[in-house]
mmCIF file as gemmi writes it, N, C-alpha and C atoms, coordinates in Angstrom:
data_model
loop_
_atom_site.group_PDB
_atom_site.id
_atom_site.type_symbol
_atom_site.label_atom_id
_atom_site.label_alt_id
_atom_site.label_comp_id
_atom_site.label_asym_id
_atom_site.label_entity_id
_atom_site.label_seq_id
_atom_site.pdbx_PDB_ins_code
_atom_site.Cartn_x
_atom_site.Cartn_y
_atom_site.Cartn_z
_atom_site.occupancy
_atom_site.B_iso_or_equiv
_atom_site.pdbx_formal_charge
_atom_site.auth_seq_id
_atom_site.auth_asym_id
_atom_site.pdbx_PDB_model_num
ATOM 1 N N . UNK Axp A 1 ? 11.701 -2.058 -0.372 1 0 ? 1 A 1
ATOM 2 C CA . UNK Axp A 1 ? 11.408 -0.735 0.138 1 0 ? 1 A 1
ATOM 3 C C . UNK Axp A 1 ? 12.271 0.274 -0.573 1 0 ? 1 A 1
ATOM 4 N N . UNK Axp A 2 ? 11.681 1.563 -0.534 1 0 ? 2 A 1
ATOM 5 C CA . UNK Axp A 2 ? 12.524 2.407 -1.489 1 0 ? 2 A 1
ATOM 6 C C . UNK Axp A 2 ? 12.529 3.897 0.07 1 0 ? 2 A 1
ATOM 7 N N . UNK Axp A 3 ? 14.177 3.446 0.454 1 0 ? 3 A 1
ATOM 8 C CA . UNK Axp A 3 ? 13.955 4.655 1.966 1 0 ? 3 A 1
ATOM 9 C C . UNK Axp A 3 ? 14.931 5.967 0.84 1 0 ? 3 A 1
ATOM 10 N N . UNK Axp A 4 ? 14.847 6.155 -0.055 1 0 ? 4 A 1
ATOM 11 C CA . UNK Axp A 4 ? 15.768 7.263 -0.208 1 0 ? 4 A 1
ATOM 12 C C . UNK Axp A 4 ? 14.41 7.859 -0.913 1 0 ? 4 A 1
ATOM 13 N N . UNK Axp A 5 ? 13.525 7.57 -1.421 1 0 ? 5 A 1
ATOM 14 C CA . UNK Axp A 5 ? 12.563 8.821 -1.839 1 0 ? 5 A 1
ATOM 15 C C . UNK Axp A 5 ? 11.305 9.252 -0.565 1 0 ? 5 A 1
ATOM 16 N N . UNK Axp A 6 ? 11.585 10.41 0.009 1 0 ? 6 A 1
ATOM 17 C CA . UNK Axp A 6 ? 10.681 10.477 1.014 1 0 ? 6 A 1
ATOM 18 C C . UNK Axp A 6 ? 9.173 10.117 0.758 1 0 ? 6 A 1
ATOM 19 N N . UNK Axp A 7 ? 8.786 10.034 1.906 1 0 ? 7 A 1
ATOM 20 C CA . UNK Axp A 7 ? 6.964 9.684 1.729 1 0 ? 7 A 1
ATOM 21 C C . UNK Axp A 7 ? 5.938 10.731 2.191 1 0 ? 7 A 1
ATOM 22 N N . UNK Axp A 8 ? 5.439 11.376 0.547 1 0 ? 8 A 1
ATOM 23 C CA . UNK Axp A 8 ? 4.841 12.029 0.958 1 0 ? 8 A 1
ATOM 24 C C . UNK Axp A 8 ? 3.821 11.836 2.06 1 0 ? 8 A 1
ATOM 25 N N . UNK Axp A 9 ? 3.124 13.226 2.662 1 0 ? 9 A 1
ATOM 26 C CA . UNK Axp A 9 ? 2.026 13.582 3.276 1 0 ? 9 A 1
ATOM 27 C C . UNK Axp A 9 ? 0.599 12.672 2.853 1 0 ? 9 A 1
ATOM 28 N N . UNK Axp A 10 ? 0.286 11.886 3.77 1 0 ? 10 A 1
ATOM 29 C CA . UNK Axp A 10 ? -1.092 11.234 2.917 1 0 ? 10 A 1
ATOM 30 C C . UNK Axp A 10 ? -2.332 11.596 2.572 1 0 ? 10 A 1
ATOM 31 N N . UNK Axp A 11 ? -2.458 13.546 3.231 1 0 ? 11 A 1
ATOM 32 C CA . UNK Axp A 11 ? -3.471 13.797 2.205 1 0 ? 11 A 1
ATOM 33 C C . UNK Axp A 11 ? -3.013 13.855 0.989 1 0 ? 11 A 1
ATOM 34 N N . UNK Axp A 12 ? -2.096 13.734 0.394 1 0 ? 12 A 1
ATOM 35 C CA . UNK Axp A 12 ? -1.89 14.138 -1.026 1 0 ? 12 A 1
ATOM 36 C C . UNK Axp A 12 ? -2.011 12.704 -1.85 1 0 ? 12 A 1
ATOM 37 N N . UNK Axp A 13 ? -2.276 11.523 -1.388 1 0 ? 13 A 1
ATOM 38 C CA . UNK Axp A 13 ? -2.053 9.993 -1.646 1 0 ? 13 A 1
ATOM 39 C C . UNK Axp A 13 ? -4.291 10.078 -2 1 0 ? 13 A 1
ATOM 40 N N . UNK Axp A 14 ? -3.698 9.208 -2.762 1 0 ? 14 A 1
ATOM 41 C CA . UNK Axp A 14 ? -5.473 8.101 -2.771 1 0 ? 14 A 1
ATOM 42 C C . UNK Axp A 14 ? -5.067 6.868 -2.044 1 0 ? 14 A 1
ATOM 43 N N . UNK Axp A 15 ? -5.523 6.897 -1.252 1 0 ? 15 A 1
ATOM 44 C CA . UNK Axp A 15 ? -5.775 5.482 -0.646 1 0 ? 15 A 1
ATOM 45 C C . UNK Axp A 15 ? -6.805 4.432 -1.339 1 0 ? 15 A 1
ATOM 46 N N . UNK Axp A 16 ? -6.536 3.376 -1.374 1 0 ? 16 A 1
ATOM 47 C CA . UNK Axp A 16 ? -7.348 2.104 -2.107 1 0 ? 16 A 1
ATOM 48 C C . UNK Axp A 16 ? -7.69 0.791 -0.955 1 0 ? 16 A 1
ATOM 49 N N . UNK Axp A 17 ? -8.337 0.379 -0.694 1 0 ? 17 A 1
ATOM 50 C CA . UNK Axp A 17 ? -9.029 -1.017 0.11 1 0 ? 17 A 1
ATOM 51 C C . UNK Axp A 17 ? -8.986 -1.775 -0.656 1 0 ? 17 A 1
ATOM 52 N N . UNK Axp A 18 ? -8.705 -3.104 -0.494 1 0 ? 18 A 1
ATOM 53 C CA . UNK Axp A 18 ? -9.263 -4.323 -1.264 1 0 ? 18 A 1
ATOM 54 C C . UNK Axp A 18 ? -10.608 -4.274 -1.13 1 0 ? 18 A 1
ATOM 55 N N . UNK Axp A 19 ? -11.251 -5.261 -2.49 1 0 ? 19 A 1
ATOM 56 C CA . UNK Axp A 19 ? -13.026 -5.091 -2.431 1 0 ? 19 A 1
ATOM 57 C C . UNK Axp A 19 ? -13.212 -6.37 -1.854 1 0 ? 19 A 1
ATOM 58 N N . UNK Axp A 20 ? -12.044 -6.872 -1.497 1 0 ? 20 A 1
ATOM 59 C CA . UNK Axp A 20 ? -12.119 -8.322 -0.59 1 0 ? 20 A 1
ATOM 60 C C . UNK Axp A 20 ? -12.644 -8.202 1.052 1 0 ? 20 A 1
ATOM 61 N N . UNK Axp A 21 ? -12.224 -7.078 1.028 1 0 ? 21 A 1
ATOM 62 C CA . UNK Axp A 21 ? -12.423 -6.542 2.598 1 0 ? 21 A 1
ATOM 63 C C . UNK Axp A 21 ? -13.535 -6.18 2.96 1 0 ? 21 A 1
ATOM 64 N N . UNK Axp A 22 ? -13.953 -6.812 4.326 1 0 ? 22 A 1
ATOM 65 C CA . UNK Axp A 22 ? -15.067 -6.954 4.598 1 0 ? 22 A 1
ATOM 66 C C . UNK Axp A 22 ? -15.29 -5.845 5.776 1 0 ? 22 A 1
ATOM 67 N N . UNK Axp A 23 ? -16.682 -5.174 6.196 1 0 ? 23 A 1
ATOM 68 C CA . UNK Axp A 23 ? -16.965 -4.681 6.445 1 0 ? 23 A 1
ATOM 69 C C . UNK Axp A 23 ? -16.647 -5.108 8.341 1 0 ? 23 A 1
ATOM 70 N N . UNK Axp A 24 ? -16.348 -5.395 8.605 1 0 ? 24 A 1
ATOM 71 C CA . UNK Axp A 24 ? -16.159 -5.684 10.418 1 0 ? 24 A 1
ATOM 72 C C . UNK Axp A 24 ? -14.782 -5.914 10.786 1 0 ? 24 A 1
ATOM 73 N N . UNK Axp A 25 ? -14.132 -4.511 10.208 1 0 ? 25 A 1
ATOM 74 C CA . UNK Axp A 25 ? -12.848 -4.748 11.018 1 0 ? 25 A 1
ATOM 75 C C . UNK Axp A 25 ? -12.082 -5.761 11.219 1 0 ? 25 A 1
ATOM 76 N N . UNK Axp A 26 ? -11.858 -6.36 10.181 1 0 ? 26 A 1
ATOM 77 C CA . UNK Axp A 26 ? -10.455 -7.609 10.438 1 0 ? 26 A 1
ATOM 78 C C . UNK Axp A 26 ? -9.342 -7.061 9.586 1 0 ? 26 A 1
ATOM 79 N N . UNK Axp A 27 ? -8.197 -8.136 9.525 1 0 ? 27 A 1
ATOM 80 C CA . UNK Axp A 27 ? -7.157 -7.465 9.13 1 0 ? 27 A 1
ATOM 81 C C . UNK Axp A 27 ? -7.179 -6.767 7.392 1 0 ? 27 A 1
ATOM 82 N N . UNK Axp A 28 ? -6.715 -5.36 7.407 1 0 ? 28 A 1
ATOM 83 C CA . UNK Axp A 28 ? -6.803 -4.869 5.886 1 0 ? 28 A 1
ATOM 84 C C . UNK Axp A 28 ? -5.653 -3.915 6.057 1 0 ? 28 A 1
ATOM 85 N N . UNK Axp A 29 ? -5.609 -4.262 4.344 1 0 ? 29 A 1
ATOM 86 C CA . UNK Axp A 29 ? -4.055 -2.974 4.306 1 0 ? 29 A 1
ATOM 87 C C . UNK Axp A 29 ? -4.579 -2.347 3.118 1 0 ? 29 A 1
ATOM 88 N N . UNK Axp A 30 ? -4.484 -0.924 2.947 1 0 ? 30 A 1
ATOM 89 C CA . UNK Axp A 30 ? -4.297 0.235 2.168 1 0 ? 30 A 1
ATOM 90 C C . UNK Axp A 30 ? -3.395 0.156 1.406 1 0 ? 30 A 1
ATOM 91 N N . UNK Axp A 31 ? -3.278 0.338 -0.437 1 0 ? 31 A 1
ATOM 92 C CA . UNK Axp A 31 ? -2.346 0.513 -1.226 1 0 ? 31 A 1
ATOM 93 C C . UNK Axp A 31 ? -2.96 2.482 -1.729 1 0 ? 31 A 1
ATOM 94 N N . UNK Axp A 32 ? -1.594 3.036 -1.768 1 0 ? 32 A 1
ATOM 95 C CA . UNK Axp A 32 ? -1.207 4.613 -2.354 1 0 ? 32 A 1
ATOM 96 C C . UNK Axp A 32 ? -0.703 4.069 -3.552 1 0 ? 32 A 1
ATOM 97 N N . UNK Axp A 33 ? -1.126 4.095 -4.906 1 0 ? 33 A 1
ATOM 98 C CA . UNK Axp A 33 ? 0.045 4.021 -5.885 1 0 ? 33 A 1
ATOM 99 C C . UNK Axp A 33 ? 0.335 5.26 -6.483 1 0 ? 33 A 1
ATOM 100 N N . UNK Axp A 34 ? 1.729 5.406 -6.931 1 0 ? 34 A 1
ATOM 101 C CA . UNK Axp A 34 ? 1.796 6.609 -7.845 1 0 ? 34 A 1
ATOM 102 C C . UNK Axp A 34 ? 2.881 5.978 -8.866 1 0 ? 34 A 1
ATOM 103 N N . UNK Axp A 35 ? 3.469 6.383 -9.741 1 0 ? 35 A 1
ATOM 104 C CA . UNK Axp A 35 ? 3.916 6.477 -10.676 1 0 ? 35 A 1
ATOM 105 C C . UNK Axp A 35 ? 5.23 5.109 -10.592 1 0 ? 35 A 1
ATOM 106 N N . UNK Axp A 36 ? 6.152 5.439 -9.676 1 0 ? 36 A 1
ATOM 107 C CA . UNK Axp A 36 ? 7.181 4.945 -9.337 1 0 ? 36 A 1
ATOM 108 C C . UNK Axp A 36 ? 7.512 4.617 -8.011 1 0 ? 36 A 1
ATOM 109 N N . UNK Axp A 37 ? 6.258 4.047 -7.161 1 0 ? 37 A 1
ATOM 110 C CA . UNK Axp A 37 ? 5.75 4.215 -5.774 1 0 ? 37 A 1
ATOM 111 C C . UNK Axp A 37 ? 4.98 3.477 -5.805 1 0 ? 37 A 1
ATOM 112 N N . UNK Axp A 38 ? 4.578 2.518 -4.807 1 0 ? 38 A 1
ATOM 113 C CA . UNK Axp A 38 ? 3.266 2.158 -3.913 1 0 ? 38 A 1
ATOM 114 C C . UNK Axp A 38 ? 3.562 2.264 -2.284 1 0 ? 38 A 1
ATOM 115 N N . UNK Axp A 39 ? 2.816 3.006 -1.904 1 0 ? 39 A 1
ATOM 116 C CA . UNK Axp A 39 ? 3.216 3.014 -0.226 1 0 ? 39 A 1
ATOM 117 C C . UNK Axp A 39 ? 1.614 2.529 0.613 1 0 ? 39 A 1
ATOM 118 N N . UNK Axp A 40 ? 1.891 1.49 1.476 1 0 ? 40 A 1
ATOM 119 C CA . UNK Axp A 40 ? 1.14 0.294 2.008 1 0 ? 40 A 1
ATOM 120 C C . UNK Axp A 40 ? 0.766 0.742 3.443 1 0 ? 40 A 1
ATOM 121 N N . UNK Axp A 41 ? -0.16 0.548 3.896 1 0 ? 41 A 1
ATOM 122 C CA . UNK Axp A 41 ? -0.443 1.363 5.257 1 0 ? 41 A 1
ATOM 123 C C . UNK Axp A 41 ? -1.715 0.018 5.841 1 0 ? 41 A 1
ATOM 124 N N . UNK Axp A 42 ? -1.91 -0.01 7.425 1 0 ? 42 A 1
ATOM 125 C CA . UNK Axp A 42 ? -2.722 -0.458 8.134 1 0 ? 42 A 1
ATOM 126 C C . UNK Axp A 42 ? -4.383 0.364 7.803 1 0 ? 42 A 1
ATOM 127 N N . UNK Axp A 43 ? -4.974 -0.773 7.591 1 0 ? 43 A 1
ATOM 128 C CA . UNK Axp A 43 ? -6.563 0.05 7.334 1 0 ? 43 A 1
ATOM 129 C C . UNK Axp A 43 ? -6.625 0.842 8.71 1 0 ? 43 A 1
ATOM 130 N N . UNK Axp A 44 ? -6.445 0.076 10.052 1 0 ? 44 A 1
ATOM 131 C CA . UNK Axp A 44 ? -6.797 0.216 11.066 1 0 ? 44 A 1
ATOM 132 C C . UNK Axp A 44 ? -6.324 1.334 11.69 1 0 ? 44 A 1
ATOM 133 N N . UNK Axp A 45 ? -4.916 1.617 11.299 1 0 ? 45 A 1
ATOM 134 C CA . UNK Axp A 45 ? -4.31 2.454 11.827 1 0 ? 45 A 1
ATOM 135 C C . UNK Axp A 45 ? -3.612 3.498 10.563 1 0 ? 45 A 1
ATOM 136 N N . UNK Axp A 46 ? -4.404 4.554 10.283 1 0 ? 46 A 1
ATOM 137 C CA . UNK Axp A 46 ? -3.871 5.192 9.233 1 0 ? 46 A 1
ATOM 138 C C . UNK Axp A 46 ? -3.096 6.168 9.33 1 0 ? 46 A 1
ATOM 139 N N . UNK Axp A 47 ? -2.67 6.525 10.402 1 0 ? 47 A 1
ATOM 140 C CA . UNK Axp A 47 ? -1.585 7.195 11.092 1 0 ? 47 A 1
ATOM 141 C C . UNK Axp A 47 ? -0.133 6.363 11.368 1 0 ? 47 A 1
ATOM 142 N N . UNK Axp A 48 ? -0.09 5.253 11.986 1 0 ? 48 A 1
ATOM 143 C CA . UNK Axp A 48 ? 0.96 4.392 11.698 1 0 ? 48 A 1
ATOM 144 C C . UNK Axp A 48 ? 1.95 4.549 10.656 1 0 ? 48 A 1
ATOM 145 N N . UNK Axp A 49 ? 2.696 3.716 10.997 1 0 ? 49 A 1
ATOM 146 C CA . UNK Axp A 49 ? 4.214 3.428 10.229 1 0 ? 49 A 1
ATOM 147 C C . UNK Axp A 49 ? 3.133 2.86 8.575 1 0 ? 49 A 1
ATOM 148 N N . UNK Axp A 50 ? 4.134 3.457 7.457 1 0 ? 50 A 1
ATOM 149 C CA . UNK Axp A 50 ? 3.796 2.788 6.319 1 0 ? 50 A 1
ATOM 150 C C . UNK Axp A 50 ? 5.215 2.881 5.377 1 0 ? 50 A 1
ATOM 151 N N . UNK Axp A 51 ? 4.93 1.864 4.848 1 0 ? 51 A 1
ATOM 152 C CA . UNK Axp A 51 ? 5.907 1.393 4.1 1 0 ? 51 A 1
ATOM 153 C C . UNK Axp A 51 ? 6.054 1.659 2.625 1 0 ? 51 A 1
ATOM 154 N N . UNK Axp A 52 ? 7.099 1.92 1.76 1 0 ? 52 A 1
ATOM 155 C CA . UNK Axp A 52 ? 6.788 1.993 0.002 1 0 ? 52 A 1
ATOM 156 C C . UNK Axp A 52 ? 7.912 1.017 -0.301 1 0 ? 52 A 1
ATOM 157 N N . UNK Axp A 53 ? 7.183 0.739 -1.297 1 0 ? 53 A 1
ATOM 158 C CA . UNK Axp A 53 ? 7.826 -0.028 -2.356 1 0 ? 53 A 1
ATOM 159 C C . UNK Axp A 53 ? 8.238 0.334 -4.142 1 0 ? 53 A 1
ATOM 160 N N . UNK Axp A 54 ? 9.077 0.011 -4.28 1 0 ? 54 A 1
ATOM 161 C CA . UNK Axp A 54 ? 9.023 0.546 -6.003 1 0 ? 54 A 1
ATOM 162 C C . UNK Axp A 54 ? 8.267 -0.05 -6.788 1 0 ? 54 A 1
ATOM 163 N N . UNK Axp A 55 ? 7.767 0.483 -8.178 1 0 ? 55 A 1
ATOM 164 C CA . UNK Axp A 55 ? 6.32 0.114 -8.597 1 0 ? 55 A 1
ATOM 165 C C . UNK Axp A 55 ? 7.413 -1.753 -9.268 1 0 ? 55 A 1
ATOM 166 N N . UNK Axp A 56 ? 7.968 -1.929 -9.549 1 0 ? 56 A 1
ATOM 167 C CA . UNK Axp A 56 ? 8.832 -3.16 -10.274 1 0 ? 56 A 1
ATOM 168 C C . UNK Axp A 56 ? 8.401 -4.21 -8.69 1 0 ? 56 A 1
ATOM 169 N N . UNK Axp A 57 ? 9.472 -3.885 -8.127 1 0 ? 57 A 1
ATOM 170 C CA . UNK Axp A 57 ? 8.821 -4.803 -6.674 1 0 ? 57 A 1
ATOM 171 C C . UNK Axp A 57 ? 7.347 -5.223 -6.313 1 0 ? 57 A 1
ATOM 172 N N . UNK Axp A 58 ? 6.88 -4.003 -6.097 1 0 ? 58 A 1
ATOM 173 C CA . UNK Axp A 58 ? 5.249 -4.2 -5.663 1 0 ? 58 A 1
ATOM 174 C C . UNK Axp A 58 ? 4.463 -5.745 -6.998 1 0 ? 58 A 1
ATOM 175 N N . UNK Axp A 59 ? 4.72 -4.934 -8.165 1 0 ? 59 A 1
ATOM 176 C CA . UNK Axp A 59 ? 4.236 -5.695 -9.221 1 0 ? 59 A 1
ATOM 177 C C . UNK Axp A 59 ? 4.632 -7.028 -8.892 1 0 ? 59 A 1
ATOM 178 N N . UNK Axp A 60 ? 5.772 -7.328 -8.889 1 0 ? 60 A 1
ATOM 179 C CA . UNK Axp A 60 ? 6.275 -8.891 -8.705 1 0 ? 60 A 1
ATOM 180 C C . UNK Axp A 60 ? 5.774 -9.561 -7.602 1 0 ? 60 A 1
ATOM 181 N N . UNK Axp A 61 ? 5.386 -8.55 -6.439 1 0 ? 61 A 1
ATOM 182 C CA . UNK Axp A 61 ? 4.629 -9.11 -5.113 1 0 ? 61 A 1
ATOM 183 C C . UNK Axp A 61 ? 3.201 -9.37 -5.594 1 0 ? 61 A 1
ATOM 184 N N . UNK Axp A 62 ? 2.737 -9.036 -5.814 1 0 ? 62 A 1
ATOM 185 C CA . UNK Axp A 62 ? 1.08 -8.616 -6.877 1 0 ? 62 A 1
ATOM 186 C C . UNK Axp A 62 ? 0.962 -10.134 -7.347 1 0 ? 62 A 1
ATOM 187 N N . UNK Axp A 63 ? 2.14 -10.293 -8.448 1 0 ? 63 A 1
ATOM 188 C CA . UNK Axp A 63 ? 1.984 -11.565 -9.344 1 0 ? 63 A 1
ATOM 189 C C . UNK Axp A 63 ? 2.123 -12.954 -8.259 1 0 ? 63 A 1
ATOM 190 N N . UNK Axp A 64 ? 3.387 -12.866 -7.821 1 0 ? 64 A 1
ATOM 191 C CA . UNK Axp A 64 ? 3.752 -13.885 -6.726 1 0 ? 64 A 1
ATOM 192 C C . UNK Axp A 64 ? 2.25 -14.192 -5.752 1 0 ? 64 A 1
ATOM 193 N N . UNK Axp A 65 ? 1.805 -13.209 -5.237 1 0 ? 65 A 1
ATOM 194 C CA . UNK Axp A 65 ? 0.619 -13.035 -4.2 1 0 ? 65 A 1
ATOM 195 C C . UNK Axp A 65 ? -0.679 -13.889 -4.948 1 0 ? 65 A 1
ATOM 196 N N . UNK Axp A 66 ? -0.683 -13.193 -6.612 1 0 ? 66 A 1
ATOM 197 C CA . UNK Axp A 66 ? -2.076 -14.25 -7.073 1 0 ? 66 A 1
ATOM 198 C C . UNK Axp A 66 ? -1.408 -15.263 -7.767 1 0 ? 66 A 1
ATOM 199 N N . UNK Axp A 67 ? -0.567 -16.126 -7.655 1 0 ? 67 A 1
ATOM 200 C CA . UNK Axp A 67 ? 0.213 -16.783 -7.985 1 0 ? 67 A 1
ATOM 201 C C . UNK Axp A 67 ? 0.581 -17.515 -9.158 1 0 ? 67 A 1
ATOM 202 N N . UNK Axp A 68 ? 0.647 -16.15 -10.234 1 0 ? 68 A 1
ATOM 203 C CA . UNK Axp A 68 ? 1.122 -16.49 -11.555 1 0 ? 68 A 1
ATOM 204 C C . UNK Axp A 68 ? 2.247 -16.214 -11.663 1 0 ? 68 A 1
């Protein structure tokens, strides 16, 4: 997590879905990327708590996650 750069306002974010995600509401999470940033949010709840990560971290989660 990166808590010393604030998080912007999320109209100013693109939000992204996985194309894995299926249409009936089960669990999904939202990626914002920007430059030196990804901040991660509940599909369900897009008002909720969301989290960022630095783009180095995220990436290594990315790789680890499809497991190369």
């Amino acid at each position: 997590m990166n808590p010393e750069q604030p998080i912007q306002d999320s109209s100013e974010l693109v939000w992204r879905k996985s194309s894995y995600s299926g249409g009936d509401g089960g669990e999904c999470v939202e990626v914002a990327a920007q430059p030196a940033t990804v901040h991660v949010r509940d599909s369900k709840n897009v008002q909720g708590a969301r989290l960022s990560f630095g783009s180095a971290p995220w990436a290594a989660f990315v790789g680890f996650a499809a497991g190369r």
